[in-house]
PDBQT receptor file of N, H, CA, C and O in Angstrom, charges set to zero:
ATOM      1  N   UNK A   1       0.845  -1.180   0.000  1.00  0.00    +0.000 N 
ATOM      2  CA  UNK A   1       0.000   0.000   0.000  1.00  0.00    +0.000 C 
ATOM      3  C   UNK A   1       0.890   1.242   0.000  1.00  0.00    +0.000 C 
ATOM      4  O   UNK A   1       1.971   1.137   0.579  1.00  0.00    +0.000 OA
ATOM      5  N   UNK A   2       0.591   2.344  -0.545  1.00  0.00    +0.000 N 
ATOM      6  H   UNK A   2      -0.287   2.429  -1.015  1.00  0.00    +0.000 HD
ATOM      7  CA  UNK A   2       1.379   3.536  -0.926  1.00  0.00    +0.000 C 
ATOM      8  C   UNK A   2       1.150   4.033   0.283  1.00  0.00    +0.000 C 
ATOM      9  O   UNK A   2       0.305   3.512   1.011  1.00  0.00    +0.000 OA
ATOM     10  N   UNK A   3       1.932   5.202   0.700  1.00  0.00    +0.000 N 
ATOM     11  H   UNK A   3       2.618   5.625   0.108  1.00  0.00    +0.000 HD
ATOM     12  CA  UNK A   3       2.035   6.011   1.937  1.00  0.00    +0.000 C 
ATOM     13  C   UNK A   3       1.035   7.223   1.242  1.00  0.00    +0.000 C 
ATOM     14  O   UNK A   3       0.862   7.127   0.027  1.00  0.00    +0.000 OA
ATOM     15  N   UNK A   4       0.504   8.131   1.818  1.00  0.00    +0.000 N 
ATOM     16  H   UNK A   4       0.645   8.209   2.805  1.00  0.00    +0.000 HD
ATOM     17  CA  UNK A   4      -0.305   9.452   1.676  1.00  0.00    +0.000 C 
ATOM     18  C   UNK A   4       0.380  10.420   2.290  1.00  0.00    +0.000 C 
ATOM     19  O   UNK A   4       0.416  10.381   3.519  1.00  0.00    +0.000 OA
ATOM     20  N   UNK A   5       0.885  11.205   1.774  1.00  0.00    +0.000 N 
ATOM     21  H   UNK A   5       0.856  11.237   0.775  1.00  0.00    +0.000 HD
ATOM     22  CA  UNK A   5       1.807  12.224   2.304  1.00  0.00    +0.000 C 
ATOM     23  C   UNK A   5       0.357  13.428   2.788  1.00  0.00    +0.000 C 
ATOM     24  O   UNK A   5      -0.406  13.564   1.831  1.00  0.00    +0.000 OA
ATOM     25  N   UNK A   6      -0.009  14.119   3.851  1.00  0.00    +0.000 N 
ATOM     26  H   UNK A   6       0.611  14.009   4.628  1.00  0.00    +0.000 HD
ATOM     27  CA  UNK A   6      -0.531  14.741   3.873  1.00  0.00    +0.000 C 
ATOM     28  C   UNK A   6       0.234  16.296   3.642  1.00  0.00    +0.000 C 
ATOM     29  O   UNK A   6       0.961  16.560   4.600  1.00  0.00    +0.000 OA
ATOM     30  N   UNK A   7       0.221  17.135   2.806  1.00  0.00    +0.000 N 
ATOM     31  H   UNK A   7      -0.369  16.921   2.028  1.00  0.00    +0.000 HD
ATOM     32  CA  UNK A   7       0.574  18.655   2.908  1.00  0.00    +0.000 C 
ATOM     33  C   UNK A   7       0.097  19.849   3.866  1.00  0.00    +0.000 C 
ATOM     34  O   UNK A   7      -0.966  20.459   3.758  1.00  0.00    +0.000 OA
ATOM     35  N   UNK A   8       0.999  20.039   4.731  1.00  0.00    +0.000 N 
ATOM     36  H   UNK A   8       1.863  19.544   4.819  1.00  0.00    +0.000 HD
ATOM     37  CA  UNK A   8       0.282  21.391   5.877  1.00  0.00    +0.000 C 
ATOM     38  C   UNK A   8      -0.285  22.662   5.204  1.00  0.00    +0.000 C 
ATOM     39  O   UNK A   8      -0.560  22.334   4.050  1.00  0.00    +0.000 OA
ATOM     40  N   UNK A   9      -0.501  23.605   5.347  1.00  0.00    +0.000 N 
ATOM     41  H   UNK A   9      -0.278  23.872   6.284  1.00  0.00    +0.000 HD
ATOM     42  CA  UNK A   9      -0.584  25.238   5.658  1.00  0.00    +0.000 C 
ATOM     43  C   UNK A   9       0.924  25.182   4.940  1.00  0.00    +0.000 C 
ATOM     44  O   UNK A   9       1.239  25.056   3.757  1.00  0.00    +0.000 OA
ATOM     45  N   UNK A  10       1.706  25.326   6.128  1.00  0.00    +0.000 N 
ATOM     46  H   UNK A  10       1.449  25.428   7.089  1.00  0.00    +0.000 HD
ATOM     47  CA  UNK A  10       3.142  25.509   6.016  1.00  0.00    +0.000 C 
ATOM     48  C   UNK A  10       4.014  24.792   4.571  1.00  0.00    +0.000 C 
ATOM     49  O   UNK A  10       4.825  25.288   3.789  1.00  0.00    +0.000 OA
ATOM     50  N   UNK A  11       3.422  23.459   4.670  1.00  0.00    +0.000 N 
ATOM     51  H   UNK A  11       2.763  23.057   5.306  1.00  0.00    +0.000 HD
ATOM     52  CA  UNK A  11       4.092  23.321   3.330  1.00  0.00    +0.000 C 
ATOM     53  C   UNK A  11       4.093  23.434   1.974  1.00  0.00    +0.000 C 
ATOM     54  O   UNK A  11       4.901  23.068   1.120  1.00  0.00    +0.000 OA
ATOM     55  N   UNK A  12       2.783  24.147   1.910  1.00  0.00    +0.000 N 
ATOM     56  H   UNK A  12       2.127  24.444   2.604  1.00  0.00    +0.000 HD
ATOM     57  CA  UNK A  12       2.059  24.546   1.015  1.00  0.00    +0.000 C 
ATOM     58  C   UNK A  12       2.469  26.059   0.623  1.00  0.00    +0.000 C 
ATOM     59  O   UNK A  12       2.481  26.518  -0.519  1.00  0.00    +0.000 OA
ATOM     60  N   UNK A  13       2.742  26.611   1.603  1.00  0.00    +0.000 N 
ATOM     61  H   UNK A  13       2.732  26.238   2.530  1.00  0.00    +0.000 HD
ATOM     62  CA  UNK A  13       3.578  28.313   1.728  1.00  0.00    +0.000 C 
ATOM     63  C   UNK A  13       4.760  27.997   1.229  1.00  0.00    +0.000 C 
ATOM     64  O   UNK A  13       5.023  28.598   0.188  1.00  0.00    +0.000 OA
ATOM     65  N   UNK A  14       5.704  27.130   1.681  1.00  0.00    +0.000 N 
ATOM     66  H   UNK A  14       5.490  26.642   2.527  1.00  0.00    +0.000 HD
ATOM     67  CA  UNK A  14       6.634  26.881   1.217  1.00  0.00    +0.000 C 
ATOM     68  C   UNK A  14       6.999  26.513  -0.031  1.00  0.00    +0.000 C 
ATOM     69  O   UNK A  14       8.089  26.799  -0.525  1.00  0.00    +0.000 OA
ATOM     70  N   UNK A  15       6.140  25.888  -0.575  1.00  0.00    +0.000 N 
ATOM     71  H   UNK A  15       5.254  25.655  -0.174  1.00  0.00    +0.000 HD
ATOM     72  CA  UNK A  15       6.246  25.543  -2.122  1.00  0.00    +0.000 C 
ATOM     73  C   UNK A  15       6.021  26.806  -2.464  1.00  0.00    +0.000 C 
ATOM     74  O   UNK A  15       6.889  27.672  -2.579  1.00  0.00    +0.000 OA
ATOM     75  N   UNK A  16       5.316  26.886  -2.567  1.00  0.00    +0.000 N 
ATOM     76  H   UNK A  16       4.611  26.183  -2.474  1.00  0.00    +0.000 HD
ATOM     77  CA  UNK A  16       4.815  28.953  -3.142  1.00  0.00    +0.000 C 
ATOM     78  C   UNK A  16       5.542  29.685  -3.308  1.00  0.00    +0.000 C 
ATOM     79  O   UNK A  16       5.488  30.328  -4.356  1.00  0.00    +0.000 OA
ATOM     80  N   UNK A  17       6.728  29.977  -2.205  1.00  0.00    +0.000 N 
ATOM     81  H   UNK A  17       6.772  29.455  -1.353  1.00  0.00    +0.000 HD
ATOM     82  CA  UNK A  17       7.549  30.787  -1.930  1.00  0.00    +0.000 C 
ATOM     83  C   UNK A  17       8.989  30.462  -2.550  1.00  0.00    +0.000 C 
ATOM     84  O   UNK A  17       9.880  31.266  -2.827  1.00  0.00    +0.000 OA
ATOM     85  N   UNK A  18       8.979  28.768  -2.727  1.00  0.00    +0.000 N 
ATOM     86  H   UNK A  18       8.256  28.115  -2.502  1.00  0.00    +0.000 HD
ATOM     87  CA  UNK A  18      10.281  28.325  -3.522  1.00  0.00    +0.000 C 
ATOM     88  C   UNK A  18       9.930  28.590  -5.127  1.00  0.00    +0.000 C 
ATOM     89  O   UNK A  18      10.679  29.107  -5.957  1.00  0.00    +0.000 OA
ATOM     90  N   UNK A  19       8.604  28.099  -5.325  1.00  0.00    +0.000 N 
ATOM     91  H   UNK A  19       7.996  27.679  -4.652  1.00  0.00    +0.000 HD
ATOM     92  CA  UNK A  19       8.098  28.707  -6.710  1.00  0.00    +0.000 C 
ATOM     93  C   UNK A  19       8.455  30.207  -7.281  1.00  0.00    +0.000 C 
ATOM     94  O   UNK A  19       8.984  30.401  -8.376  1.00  0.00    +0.000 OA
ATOM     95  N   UNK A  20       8.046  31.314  -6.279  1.00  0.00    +0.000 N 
ATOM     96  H   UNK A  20       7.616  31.157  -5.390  1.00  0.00    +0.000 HD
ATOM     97  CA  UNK A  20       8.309  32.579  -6.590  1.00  0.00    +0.000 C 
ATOM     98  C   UNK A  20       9.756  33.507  -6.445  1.00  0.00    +0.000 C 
ATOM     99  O   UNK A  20      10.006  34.656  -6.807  1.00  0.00    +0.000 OA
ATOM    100  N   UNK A  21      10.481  32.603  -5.836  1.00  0.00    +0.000 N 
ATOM    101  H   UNK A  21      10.278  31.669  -5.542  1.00  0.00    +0.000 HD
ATOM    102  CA  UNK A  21      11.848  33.064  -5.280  1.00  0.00    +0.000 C 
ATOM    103  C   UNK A  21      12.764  32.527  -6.884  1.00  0.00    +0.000 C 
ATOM    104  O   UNK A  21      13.517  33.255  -7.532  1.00  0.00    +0.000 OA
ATOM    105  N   UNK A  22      12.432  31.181  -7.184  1.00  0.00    +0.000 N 
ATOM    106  H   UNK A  22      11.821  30.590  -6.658  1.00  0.00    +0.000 HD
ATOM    107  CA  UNK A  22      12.804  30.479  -8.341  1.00  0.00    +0.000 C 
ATOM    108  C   UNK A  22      12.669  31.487  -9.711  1.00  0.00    +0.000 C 
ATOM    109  O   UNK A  22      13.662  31.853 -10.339  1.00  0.00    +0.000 OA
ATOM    110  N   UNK A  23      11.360  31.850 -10.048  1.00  0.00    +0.000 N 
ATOM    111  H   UNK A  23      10.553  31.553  -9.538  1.00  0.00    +0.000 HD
ATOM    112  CA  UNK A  23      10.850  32.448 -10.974  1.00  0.00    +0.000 C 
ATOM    113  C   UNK A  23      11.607  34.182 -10.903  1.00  0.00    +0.000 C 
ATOM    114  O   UNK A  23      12.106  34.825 -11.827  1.00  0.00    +0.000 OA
ATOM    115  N   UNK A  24      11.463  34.507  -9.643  1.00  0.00    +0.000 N 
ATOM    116  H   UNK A  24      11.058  33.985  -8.893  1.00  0.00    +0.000 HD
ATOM    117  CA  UNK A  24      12.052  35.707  -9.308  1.00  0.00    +0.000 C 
ATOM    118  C   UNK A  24      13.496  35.814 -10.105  1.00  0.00    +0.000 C 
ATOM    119  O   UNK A  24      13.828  36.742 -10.843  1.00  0.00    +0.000 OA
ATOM    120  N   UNK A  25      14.254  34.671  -9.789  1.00  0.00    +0.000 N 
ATOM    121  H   UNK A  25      13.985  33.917  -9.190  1.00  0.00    +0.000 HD
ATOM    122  CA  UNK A  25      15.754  34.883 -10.172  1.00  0.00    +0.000 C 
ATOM    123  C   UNK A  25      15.443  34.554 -11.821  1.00  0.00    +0.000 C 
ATOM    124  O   UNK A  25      16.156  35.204 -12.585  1.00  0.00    +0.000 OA
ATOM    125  N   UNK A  26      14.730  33.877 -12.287  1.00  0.00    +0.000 N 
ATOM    126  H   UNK A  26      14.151  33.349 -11.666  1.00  0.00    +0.000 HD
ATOM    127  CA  UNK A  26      15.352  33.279 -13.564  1.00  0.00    +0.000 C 
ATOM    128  C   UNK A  26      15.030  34.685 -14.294  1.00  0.00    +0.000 C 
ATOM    129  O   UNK A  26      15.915  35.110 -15.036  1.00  0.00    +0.000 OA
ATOM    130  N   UNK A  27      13.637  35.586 -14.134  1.00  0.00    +0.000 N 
ATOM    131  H   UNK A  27      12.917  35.241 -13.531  1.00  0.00    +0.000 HD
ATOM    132  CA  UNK A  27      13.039  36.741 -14.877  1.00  0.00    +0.000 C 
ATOM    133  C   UNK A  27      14.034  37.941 -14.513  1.00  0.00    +0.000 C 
ATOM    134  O   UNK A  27      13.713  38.974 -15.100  1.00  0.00    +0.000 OA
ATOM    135  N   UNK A  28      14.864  38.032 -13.908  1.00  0.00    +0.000 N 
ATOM    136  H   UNK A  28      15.125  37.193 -13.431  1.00  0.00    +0.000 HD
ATOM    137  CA  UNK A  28      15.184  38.793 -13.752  1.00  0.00    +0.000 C 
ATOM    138  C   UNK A  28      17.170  38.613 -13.704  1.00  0.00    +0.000 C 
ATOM    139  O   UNK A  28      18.042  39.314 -13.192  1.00  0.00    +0.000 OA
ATOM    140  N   UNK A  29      17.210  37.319 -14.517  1.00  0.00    +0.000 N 
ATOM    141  H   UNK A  29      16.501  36.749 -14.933  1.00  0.00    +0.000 HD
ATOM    142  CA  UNK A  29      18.788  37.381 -15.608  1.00  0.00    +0.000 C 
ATOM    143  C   UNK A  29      19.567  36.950 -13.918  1.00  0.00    +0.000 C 
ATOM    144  O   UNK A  29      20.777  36.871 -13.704  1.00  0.00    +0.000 OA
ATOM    145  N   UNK A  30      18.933  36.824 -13.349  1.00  0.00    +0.000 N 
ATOM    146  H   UNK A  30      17.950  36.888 -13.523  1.00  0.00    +0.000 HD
ATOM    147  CA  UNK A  30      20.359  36.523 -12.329  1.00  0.00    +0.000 C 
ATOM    148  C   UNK A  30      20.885  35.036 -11.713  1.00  0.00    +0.000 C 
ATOM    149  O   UNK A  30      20.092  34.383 -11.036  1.00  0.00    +0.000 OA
ATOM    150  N   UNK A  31      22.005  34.616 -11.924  1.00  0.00    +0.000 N 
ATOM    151  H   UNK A  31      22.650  35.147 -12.474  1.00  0.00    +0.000 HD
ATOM    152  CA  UNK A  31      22.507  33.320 -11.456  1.00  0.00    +0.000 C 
ATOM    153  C   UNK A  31      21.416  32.281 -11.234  1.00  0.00    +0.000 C 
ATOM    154  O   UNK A  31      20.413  32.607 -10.598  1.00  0.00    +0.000 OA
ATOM    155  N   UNK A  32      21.568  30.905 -11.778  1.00  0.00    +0.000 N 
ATOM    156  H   UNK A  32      22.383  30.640 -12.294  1.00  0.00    +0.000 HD
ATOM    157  CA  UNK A  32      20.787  30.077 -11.433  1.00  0.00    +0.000 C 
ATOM    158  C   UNK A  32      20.900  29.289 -10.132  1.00  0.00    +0.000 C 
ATOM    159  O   UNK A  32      22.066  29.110  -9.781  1.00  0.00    +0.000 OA
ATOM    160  N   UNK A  33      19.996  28.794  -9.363  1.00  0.00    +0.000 N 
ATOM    161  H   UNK A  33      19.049  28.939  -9.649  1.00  0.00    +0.000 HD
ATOM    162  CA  UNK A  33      19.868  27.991  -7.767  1.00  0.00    +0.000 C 
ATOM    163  C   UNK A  33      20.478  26.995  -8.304  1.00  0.00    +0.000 C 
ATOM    164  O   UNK A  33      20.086  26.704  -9.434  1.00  0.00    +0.000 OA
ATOM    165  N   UNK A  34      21.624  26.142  -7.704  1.00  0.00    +0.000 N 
ATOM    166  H   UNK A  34      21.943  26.378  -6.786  1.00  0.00    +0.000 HD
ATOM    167  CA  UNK A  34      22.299  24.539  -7.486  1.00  0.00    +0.000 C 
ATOM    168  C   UNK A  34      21.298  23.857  -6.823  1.00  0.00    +0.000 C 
ATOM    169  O   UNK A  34      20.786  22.817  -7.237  1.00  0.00    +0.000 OA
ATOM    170  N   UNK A  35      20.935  24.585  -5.516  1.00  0.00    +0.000 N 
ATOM    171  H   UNK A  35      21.351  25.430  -5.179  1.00  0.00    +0.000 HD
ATOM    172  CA  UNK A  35      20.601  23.899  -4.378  1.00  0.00    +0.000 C 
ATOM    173  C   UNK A  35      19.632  25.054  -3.495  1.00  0.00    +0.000 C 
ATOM    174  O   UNK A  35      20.147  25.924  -2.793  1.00  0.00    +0.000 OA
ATOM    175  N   UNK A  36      18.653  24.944  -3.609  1.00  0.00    +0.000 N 
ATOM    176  H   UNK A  36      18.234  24.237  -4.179  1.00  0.00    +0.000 HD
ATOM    177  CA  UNK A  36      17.364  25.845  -2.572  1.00  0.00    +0.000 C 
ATOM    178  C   UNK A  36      16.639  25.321  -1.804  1.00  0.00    +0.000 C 
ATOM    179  O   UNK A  36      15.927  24.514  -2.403  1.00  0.00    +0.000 OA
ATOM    180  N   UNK A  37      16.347  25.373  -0.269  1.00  0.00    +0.000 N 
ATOM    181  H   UNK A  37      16.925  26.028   0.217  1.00  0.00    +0.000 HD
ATOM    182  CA  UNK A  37      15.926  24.917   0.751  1.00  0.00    +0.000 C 
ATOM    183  C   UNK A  37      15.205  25.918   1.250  1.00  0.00    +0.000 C 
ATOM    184  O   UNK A  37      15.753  27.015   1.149  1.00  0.00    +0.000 OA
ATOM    185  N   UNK A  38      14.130  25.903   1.768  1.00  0.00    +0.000 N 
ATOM    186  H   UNK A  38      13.685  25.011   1.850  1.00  0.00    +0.000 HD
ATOM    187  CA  UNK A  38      13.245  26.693   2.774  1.00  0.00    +0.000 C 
ATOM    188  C   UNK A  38      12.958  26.056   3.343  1.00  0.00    +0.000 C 
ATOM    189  O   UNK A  38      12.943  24.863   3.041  1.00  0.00    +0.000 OA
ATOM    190  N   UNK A  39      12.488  26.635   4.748  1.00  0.00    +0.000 N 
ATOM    191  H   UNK A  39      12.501  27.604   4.994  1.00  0.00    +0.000 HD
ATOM    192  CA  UNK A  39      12.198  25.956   5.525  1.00  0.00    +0.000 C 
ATOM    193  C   UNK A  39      11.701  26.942   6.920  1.00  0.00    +0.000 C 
ATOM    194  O   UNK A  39      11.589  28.165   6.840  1.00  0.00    +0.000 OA
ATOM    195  N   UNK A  40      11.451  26.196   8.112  1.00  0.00    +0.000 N 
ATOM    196  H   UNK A  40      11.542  25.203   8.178  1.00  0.00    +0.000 HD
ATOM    197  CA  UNK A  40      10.630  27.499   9.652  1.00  0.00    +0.000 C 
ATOM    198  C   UNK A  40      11.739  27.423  10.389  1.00  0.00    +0.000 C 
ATOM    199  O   UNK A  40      12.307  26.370  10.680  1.00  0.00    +0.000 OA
ATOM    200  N   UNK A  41      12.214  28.951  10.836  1.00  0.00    +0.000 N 
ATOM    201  H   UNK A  41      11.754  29.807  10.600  1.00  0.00    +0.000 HD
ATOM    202  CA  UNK A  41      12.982  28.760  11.693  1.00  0.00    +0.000 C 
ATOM    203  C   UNK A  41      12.038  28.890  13.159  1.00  0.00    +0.000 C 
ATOM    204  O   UNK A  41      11.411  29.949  13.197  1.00  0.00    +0.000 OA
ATOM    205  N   UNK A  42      11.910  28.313  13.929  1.00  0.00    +0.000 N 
ATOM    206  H   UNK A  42      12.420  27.453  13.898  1.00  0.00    +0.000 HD
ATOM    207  CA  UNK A  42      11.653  28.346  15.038  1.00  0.00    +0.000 C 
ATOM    208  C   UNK A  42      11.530  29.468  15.652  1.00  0.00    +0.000 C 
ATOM    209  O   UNK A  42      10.437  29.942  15.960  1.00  0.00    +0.000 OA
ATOM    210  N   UNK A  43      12.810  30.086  15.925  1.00  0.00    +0.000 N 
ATOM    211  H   UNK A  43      13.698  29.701  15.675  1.00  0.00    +0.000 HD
ATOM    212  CA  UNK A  43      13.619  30.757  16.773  1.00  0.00    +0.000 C 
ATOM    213  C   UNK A  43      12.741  32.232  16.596  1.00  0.00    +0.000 C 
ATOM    214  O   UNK A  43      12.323  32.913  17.533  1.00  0.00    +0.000 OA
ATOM    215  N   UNK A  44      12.560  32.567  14.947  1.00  0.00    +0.000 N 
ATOM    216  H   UNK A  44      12.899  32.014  14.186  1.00  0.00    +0.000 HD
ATOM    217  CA  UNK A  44      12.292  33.820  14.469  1.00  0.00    +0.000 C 
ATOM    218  C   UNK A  44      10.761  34.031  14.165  1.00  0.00    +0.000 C 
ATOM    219  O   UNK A  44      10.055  35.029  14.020  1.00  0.00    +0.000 OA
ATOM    220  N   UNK A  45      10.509  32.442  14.122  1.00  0.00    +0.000 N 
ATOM    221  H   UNK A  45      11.083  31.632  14.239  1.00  0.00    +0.000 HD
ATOM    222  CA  UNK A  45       8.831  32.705  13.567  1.00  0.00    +0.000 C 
ATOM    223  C   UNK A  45       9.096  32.948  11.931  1.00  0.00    +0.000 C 
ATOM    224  O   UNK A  45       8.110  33.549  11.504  1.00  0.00    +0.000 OA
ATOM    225  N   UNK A  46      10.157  32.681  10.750  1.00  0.00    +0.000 N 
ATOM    226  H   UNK A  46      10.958  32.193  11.098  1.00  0.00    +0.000 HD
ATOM    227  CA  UNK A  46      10.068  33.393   9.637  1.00  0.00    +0.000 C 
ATOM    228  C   UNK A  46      10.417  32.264   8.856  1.00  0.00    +0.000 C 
ATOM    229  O   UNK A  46      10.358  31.130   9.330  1.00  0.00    +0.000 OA
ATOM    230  N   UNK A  47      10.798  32.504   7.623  1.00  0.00    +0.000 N 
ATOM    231  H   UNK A  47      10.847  33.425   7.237  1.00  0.00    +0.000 HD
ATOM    232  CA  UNK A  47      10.983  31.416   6.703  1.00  0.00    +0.000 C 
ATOM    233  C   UNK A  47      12.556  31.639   6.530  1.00  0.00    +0.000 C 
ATOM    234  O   UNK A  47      13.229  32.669   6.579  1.00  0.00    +0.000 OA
ATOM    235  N   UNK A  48      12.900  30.296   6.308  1.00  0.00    +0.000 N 
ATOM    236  H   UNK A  48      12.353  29.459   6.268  1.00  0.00    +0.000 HD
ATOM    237  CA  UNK A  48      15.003  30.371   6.575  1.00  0.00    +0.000 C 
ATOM    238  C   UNK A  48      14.744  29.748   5.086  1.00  0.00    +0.000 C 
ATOM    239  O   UNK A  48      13.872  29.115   4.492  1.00  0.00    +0.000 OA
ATOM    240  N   UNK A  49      16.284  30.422   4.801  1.00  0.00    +0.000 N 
ATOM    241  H   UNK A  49      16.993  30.936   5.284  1.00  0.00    +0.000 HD
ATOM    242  CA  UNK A  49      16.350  30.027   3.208  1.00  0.00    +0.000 C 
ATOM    243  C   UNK A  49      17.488  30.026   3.036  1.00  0.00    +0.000 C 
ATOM    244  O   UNK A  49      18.153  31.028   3.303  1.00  0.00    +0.000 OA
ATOM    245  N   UNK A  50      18.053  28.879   2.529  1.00  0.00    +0.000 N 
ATOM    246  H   UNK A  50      17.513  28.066   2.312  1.00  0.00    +0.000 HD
ATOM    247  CA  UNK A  50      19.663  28.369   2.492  1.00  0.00    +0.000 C 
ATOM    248  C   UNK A  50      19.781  27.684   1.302  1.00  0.00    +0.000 C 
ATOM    249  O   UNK A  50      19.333  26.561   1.072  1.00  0.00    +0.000 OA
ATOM    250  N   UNK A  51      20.770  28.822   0.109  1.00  0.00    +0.000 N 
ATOM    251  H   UNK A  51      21.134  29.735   0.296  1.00  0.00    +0.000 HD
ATOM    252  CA  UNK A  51      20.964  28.422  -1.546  1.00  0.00    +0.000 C 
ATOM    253  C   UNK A  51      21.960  28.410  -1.735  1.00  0.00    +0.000 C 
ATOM    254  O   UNK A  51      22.709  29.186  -1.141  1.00  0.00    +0.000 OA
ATOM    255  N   UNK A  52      22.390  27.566  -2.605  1.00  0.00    +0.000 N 
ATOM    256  H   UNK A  52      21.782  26.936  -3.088  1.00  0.00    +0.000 HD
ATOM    257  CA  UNK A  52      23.948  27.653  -3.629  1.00  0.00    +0.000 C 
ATOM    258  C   UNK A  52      23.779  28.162  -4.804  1.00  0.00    +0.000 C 
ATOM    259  O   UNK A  52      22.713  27.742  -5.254  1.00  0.00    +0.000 OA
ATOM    260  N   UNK A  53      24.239  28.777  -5.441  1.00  0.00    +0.000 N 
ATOM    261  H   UNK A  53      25.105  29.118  -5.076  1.00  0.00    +0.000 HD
ATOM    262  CA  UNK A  53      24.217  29.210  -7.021  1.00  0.00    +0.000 C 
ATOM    263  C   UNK A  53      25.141  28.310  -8.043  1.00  0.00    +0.000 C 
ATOM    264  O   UNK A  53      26.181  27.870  -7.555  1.00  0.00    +0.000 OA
ATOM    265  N   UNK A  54      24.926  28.075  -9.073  1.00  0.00    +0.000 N 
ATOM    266  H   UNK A  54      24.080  28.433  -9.470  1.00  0.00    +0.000 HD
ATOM    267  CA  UNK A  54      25.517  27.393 -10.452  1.00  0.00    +0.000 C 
ATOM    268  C   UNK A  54      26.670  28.480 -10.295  1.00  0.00    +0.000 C 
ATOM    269  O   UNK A  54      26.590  29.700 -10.151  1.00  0.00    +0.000 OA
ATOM    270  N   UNK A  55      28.056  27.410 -10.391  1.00  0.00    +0.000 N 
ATOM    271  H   UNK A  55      28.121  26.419 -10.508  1.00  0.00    +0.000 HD
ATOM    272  CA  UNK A  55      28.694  28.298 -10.728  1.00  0.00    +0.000 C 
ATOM    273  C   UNK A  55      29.633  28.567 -12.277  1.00  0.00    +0.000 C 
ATOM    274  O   UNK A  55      30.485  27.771 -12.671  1.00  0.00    +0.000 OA
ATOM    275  N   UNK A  56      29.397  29.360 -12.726  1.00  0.00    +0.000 N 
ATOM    276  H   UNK A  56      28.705  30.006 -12.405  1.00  0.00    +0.000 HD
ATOM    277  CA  UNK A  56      29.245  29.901 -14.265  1.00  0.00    +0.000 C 
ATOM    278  C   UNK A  56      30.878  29.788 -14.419  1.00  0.00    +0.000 C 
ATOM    279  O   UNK A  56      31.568  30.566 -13.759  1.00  0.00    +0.000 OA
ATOM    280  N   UNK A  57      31.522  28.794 -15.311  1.00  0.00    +0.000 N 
ATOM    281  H   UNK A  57      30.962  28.162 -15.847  1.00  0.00    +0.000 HD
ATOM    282  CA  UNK A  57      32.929  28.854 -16.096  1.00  0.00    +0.000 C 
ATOM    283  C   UNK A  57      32.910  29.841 -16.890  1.00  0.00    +0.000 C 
ATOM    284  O   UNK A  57      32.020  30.079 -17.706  1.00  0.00    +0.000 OA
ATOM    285  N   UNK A  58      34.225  30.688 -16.631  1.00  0.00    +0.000 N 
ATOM    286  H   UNK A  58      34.948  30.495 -15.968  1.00  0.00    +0.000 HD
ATOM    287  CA  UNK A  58      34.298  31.571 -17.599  1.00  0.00    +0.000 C 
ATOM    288  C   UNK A  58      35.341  31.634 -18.608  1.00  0.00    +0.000 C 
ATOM    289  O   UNK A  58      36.460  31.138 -18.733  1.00  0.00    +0.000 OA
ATOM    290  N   UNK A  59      34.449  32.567 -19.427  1.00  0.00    +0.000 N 
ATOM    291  H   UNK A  59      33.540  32.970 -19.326  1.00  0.00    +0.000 HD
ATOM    292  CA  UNK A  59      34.634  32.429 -20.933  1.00  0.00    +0.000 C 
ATOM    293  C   UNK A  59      35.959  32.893 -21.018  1.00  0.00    +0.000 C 
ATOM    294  O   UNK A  59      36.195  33.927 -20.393  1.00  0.00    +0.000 OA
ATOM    295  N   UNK A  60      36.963  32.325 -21.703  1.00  0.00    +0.000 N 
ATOM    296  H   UNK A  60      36.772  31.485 -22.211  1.00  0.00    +0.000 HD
ATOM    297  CA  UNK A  60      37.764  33.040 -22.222  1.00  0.00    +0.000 C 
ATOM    298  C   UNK A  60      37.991  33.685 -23.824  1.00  0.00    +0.000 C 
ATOM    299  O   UNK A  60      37.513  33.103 -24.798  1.00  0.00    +0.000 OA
ATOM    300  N   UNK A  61      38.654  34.752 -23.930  1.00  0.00    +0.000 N 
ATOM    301  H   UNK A  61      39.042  35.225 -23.139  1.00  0.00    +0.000 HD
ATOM    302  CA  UNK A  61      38.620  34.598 -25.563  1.00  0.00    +0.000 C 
ATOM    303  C   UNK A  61      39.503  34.131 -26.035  1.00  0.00    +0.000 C 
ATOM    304  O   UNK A  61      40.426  33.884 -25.258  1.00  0.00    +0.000 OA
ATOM    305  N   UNK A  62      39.669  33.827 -27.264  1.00  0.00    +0.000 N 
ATOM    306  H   UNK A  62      38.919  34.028 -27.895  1.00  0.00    +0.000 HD
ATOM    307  CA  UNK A  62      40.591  32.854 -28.496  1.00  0.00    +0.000 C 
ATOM    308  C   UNK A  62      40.960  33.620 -28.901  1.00  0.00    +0.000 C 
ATOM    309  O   UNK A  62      40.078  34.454 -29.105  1.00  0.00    +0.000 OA
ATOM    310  N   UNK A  63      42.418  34.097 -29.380  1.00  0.00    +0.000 N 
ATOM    311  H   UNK A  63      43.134  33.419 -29.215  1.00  0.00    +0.000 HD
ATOM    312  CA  UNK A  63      42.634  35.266 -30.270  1.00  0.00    +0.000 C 
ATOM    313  C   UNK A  63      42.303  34.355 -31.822  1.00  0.00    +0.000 C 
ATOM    314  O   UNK A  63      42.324  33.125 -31.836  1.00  0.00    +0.000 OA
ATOM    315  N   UNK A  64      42.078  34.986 -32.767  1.00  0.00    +0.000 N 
ATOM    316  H   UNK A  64      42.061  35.986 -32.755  1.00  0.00    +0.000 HD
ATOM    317  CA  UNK A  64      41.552  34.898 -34.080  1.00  0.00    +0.000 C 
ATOM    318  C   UNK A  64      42.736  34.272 -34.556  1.00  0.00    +0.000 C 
ATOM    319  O   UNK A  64      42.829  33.947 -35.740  1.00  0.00    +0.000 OA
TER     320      UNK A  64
């Protein structure tokens, strides 16, 4: 028998917020996420967010 994952409030915000944080960077040309985590910090009551960025090899030029 399959497990049923039930989804909270909370994890449901959270998708949302990884959705719009995601979309945020790609529309607006800046570095792509490796690695994006959200999540509750306790402590603050707020949403903790811990990313890596792609990191971009750079180009060199060829002289002709």
């Amino acid at each position: 028998m399959a497990d049923v994952k039930v989804f909270t409030d909370l994890d449901i915000e959270l998708a949302q917020k990884t959705k719009d944080i995601v979309n945020s960077q790609r529309y607006n040309n800046r570095p792509a996420f490796k690695t994006l985590n959200l999540g509750w910090d306790l402590e603050t009551g707020s949403v903790a967010v811990n990313y890596t960025l792609v990191e971009e090899v750079p180009v060199t030029e060829q002289p002709a």
